[in-house]
LUMLO-656476 format. One record per residue (C-alpha): x, y, z; residue in three letters; residue number from 0. Coordinates in steps of 0.25 Angstrom, whole numbers, m for minus. Last residue first. Example, Ala and Ser with C-alpha at 12.3 -4.5 7.8 and 13.67 -1.06 7.14 Angstrom:
# LUMLO-656476
- 55, m4, 29, SER, 1
- 49, m18, 31, ALA, 0
//
This chain:
# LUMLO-656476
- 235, 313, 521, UNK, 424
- 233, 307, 535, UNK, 423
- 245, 315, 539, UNK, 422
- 241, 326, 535, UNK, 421
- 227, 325, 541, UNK, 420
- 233, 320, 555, UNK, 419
- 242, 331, 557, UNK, 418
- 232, 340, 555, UNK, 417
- 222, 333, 563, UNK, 416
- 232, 333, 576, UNK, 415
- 233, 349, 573, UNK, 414
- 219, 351, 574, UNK, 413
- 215, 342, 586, UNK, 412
- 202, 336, 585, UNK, 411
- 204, 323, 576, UNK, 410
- 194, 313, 579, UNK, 409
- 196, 297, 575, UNK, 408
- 200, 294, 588, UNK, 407
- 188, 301, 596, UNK, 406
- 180, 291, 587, UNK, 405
- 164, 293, 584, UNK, 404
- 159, 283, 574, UNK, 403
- 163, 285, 560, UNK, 402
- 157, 291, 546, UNK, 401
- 151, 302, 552, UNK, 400
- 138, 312, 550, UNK, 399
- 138, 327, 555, UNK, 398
- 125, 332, 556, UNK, 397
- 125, 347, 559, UNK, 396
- 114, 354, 567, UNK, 395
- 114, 372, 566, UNK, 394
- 103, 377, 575, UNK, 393
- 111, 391, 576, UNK, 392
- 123, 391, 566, UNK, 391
- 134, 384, 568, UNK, 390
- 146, 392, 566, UNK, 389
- 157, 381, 567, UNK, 388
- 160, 364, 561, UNK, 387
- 176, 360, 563, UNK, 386
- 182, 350, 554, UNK, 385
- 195, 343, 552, UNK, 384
- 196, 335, 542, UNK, 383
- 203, 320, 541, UNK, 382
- 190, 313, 538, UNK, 381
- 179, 318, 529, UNK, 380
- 171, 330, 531, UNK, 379
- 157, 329, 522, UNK, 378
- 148, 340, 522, UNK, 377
- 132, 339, 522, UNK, 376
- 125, 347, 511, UNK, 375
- 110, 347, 512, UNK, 374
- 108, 350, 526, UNK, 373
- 115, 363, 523, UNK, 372
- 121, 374, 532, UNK, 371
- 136, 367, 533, UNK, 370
- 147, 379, 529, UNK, 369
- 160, 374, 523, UNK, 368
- 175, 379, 530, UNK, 367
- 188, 373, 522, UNK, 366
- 201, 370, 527, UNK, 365
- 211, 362, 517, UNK, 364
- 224, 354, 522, UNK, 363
- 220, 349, 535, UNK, 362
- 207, 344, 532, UNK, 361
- 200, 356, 536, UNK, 360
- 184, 358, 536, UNK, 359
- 177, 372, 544, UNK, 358
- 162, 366, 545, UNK, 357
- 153, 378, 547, UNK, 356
- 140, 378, 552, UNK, 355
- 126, 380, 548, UNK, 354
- 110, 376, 553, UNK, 353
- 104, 364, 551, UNK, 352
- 105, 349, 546, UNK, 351
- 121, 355, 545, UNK, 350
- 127, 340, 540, UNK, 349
- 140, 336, 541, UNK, 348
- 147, 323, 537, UNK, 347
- 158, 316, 542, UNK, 346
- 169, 307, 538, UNK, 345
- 176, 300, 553, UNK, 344
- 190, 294, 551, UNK, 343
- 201, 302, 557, UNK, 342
- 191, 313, 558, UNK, 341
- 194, 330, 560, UNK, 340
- 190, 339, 573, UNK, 339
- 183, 353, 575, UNK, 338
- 169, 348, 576, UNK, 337
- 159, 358, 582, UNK, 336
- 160, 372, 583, UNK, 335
- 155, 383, 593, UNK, 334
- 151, 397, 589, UNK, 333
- 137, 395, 593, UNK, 332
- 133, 383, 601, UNK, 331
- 130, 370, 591, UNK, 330
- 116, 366, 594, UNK, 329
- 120, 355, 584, UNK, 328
- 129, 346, 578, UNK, 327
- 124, 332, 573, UNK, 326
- 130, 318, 573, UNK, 325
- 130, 304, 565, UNK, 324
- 138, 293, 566, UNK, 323
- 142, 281, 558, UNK, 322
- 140, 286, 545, UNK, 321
- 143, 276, 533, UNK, 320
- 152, 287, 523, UNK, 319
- 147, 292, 510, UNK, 318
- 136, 298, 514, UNK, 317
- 129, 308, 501, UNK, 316
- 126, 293, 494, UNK, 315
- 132, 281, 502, UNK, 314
- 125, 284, 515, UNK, 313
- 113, 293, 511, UNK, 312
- 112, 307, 518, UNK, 311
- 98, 316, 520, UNK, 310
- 93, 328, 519, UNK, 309
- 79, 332, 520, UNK, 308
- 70, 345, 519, UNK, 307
- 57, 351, 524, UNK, 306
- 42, 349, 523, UNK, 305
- 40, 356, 511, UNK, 304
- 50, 348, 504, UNK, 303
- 64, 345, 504, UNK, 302
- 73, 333, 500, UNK, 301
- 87, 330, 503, UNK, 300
- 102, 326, 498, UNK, 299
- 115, 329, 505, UNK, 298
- 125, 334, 497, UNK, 297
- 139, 331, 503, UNK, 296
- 150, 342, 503, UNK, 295
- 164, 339, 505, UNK, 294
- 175, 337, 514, UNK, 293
- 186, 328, 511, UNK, 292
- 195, 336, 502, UNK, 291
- 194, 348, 512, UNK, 290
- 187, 356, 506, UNK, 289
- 187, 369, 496, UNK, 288
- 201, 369, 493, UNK, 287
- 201, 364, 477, UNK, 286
- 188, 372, 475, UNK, 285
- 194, 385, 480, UNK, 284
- 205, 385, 472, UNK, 283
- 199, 381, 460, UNK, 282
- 188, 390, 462, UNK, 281
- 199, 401, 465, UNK, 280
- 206, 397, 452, UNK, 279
- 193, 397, 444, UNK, 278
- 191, 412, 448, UNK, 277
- 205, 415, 444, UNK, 276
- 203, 409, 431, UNK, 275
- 190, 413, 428, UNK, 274
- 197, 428, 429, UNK, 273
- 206, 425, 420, UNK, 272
- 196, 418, 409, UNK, 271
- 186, 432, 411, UNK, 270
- 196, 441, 407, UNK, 269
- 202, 431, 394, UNK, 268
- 188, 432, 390, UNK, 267
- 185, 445, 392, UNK, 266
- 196, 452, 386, UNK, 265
- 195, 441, 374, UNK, 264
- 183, 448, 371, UNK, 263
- 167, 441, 374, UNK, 262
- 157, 443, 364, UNK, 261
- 143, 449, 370, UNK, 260
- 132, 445, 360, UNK, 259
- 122, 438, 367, UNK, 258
- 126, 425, 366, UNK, 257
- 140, 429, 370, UNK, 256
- 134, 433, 385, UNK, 255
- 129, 419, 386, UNK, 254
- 144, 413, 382, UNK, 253
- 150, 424, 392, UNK, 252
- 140, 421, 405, UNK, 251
- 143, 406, 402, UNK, 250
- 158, 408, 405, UNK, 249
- 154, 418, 414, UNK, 248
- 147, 407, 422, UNK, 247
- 157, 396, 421, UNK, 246
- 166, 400, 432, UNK, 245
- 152, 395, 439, UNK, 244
- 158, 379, 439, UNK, 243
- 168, 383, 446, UNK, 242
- 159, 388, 457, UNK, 241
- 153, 375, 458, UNK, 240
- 165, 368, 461, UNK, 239
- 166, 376, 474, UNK, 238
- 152, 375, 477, UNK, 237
- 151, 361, 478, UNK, 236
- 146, 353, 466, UNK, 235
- 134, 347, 470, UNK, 234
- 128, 358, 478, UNK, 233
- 136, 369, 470, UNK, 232
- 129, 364, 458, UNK, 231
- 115, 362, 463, UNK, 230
- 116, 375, 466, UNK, 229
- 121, 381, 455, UNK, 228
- 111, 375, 448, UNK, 227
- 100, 383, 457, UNK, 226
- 106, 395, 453, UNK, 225
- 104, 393, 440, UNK, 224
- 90, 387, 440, UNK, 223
- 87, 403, 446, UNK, 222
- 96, 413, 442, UNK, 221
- 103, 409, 429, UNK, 220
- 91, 400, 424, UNK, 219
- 78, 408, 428, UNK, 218
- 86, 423, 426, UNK, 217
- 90, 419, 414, UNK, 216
- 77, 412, 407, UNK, 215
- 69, 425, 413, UNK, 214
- 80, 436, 406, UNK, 213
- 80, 429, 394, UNK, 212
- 64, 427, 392, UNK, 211
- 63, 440, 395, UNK, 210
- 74, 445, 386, UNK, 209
- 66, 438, 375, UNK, 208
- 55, 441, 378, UNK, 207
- 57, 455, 376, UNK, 206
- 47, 463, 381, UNK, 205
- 55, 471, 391, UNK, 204
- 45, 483, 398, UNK, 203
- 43, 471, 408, UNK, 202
- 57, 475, 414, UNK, 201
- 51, 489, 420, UNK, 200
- 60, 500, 418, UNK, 199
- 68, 506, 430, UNK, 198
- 70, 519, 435, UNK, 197
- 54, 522, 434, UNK, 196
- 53, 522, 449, UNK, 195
- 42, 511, 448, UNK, 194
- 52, 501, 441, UNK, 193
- 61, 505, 451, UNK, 192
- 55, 499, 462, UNK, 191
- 48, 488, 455, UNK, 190
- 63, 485, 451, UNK, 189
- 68, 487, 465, UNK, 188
- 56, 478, 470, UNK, 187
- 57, 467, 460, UNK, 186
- 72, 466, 463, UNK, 185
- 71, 465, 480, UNK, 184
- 61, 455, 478, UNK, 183
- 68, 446, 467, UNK, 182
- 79, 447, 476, UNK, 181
- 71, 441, 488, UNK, 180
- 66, 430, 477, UNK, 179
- 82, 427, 474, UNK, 178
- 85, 426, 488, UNK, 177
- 77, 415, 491, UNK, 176
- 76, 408, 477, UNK, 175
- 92, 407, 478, UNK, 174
- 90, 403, 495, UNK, 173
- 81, 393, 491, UNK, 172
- 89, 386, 478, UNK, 171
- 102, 384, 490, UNK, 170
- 92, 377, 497, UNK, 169
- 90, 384, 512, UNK, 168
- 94, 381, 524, UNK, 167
- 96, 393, 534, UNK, 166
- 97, 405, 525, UNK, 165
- 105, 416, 527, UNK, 164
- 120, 412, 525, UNK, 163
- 118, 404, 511, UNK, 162
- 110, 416, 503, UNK, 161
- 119, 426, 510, UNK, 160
- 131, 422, 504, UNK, 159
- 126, 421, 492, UNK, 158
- 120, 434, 492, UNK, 157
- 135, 440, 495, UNK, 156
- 142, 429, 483, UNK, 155
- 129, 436, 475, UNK, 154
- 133, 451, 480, UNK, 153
- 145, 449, 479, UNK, 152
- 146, 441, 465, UNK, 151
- 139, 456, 460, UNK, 150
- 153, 461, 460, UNK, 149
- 156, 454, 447, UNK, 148
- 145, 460, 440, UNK, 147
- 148, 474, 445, UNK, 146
- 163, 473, 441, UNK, 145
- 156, 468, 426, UNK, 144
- 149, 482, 428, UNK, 143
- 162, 488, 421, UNK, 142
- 161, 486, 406, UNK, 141
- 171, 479, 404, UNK, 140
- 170, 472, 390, UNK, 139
- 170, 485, 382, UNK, 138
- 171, 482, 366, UNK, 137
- 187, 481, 361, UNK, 136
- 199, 485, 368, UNK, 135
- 196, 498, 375, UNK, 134
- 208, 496, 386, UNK, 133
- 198, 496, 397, UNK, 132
- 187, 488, 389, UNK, 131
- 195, 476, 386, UNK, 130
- 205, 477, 398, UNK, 129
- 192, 473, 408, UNK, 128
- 190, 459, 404, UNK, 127
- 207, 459, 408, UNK, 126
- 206, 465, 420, UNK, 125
- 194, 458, 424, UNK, 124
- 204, 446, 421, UNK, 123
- 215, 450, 430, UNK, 122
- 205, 454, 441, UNK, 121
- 200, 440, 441, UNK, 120
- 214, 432, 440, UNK, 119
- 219, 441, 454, UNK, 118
- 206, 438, 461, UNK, 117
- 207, 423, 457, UNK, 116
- 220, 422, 462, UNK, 115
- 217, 430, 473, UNK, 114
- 207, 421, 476, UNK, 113
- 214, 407, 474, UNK, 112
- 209, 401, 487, UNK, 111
- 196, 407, 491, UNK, 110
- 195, 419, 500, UNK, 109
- 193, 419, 514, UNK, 108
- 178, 419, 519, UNK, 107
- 174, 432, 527, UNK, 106
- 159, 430, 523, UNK, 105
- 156, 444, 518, UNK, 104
- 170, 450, 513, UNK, 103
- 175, 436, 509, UNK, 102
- 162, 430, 505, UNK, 101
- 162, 445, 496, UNK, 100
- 177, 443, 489, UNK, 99
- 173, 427, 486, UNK, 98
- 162, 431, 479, UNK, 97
- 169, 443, 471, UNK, 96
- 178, 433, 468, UNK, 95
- 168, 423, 464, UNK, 94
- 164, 432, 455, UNK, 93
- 176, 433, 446, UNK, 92
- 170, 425, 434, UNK, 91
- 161, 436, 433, UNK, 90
- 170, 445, 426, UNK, 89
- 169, 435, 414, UNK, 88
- 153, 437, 413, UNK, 87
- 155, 452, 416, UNK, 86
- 164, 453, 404, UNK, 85
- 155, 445, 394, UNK, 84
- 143, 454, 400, UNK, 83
- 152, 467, 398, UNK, 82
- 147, 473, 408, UNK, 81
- 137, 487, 413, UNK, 80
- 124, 479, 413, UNK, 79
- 130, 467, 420, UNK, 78
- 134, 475, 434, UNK, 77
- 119, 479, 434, UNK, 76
- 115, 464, 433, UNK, 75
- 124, 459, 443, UNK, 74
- 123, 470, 454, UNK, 73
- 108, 468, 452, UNK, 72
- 107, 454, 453, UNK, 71
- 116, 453, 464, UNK, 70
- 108, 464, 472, UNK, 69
- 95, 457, 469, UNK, 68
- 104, 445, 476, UNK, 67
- 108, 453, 487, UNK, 66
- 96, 458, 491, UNK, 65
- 88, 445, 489, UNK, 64
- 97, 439, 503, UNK, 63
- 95, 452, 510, UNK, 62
- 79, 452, 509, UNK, 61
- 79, 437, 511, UNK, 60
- 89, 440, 523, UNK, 59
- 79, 451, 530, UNK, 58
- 68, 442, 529, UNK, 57
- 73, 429, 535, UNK, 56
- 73, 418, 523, UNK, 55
- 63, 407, 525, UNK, 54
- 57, 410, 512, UNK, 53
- 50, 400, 508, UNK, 52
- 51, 394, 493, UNK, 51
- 56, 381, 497, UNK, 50
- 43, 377, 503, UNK, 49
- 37, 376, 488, UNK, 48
- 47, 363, 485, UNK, 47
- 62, 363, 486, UNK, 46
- 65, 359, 470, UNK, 45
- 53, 363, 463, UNK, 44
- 51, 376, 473, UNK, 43
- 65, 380, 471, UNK, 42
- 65, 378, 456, UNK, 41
- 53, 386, 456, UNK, 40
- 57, 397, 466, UNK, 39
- 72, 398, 458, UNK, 38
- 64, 402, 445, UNK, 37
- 54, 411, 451, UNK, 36
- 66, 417, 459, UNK, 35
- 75, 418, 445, UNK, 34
- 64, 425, 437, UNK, 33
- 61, 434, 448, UNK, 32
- 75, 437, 449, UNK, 31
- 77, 439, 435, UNK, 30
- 65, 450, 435, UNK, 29
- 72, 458, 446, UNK, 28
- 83, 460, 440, UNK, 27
- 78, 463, 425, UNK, 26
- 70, 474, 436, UNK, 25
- 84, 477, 441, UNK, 24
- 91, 480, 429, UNK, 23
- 82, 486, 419, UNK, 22
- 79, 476, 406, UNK, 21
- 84, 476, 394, UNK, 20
- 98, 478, 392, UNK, 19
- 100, 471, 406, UNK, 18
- 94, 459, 399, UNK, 17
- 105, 458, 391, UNK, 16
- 117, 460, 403, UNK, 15
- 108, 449, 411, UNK, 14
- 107, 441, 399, UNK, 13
- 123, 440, 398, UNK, 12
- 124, 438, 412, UNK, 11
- 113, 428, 417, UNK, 10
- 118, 418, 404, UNK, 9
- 129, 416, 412, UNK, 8
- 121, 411, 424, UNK, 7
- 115, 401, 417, UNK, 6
- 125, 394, 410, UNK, 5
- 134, 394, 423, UNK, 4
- 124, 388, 432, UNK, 3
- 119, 379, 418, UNK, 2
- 133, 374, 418, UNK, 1
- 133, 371, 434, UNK, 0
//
């Protein structure tokens, strides 16, 4: 998670450099085809060649490289009228934004601690702001860092997107995906304006150096960083994850100052008060995330040309001995399945195909997760009461247990489970 951040702070400062240089949607477009070539090679080495087909229904891959052109876009332009120190500090506010558009796209409620972090944000754009508007030393706001931070729209928006529209794919698939259909989309805009004269050509640049700055940037931030978030969120969980990206304008401010652009005490004291409030949230956030006795399980596999594998080992990703095994499936559209807790019975779940919902409470914390991948299996202990909706067609869930079947040990009246849980705690 380090090299996440490192990398993708350095993306800001030579972004606002290369924009001196170079017109904005052909230096676009040439990022992306850096960063696709970059994601296609890892993705072959690590998936094999059959990873590189595009199973991906016309009308979304168009969609799905849309938005991410748009990003990059919005992004850049929004960097060439800031203050690079200020739009890295701004940008510690851009999981508000996110959490704004899932509401507004997704209808999720807000995370704890939001208006918090709202309120702590505003107070220190206020205060990066107060530099330039009381003419207190060298501009530091210079109005596109709005447009930076609104650009976590369009990212949380394509994020979205990119987990709702594919079936099962690698998270490293769906980034090469959608980053060869935005390479599509950039390459034919700047072609486009190239030819119209409204543009200039980025092969008029010869200077290797910026070459070899905007290539190295593009390969690291955008290709082997992204796949390092990955692994990261994998192994560490989103929540924790997250945390872990506060440290992006942190880097994004070090970078900036190795190419001249000093940081005042508006900006730094902005940018530390609008950490906070970010940080709050996470806190929040992480400290309710699921009950105590849920959790993820990462369930190790292959994959080749002939398909993938996953498999769990008793002792290693099973902790319990499993004494029964079942499957869901041919679920009927909008039914459920489930909607009880265990006296004594741990289980593990599966999807092996297909989606649904697993809506978790144990009795003090409530937490809804998604299952769509055979690679993740979720563990729900005893004492919590669980209910699995919104199948999706073809959807089959494996659900693995620790005890044979007892009526006894079954809690399927709500209000009996209650009383149960707090007594047993």
């Amino acid at each position: 998670m380090l090299f996440v951040g490192a990398s993708w702070g350095a993306n800001l400062p030579v972004t606002k450099v290369m924009l001196l240089h170079f017109d904005l949607i052909p230096m676009a477009a040439l990022r992306t085809v850096a960063a696709t070539v970059s994601l296609a090679l890892l993705l072959w080495a690590v998936e094999g060649t059959w990873a590189l087909r595009i199973h991906l229904r016309v009308g979304r891959f168009l969609g799905l490289g849309f938005i991410m052109a748009a990003f990059f876009l919005v992004y850049a332009l929004g960097l060439y009228w800031s203050n690079p120190i200020t739009a890295a500090t701004i940008q510690v506010a851009g999981p508000l934004v996110s959490a704004v558009t899932v509401r507004l796209s997704a209808g999720q409620r807000f995370d704890p601690g939001f208006g918090v972090a709202l309120a702590l944000s505003l107070l220190g754009g206020a205060i990066l702001a107060s530099s330039s508007l009381f003419g207190r030393g060298s501009i530091t706001f210079g109005g596109g860092e709005v447009i930076v931070l609104s650009s976590s729209a369009l990212w949380t928006l394509y994020s979205l997107k990119a987990q709702a529209w594919f079936d099962r794919a690698s998270q490293l698939h769906r980034a090469y995906v959608a980053s060869l259909s935005a390479m599509g989309w950039l390459i034919l805009a700047s072609v486009v304006l190239i030819g119209l004269g409204i543009v200039r050509s980025p092969f008029e640049v010869r200077d290797g150096w910026l070459w070899t700055q905007l290539i190295i940037v593009a390969v690291l931030a955008s290709g082997f960083g992204s796949y390092c978030w990955n692994i990261g969120a994998g192994r560490l969980g989103v929540a924790v994850a997250s945390l872990w990206v506060n440290l992006v304008p942190f880097f994004a401010v070090l970078w900036a100052i190795t190419y001249g652009f000093m940081p005042n005490a508006f900006q730094i004291a902005g940018g530390l008060v609008a950490l906070s409030g970010v940080v709050y949230m996470q806190w929040r956030k992480l400290a309710v995330t699921q009950p105590a006795c849920c959790r993820w399980i990462a369930v190790p596999g292959a994959a080749d040309q002939r398909g993938r594998v996953n498999f769990l080992e008793l002792g290693k990703s099973l902790e319990f001995q499993p004494k029964r095994l079942f499957w869901l499936h041919h679920v009927a559209a909008g039914q459920w399945r489930g909607r009880h807790g265990h006296r004594q019975s741990e289980l593990v779940l599966v999807a092996v195909n297909g989606s649904c919902r697993a809506h978790l409470d144990d009795g003090a914390i409530t937490e809804t997760v998604t299952l769509d991948d055979p690679a993740r299996a979720l563990y729900v202990g005893t004492w919590v009461w669980h209910e699995l909706t919104d199948f999706a067609p073809g959807t089959a869930v494996v659900v693995i247990a620790s005890t044979l079947y007892d009526e006894a040990e079954y809690l399927r009246d709500y209000e009996v489970f209650k009383r149960e849980v707090g007594a047993h705690r």
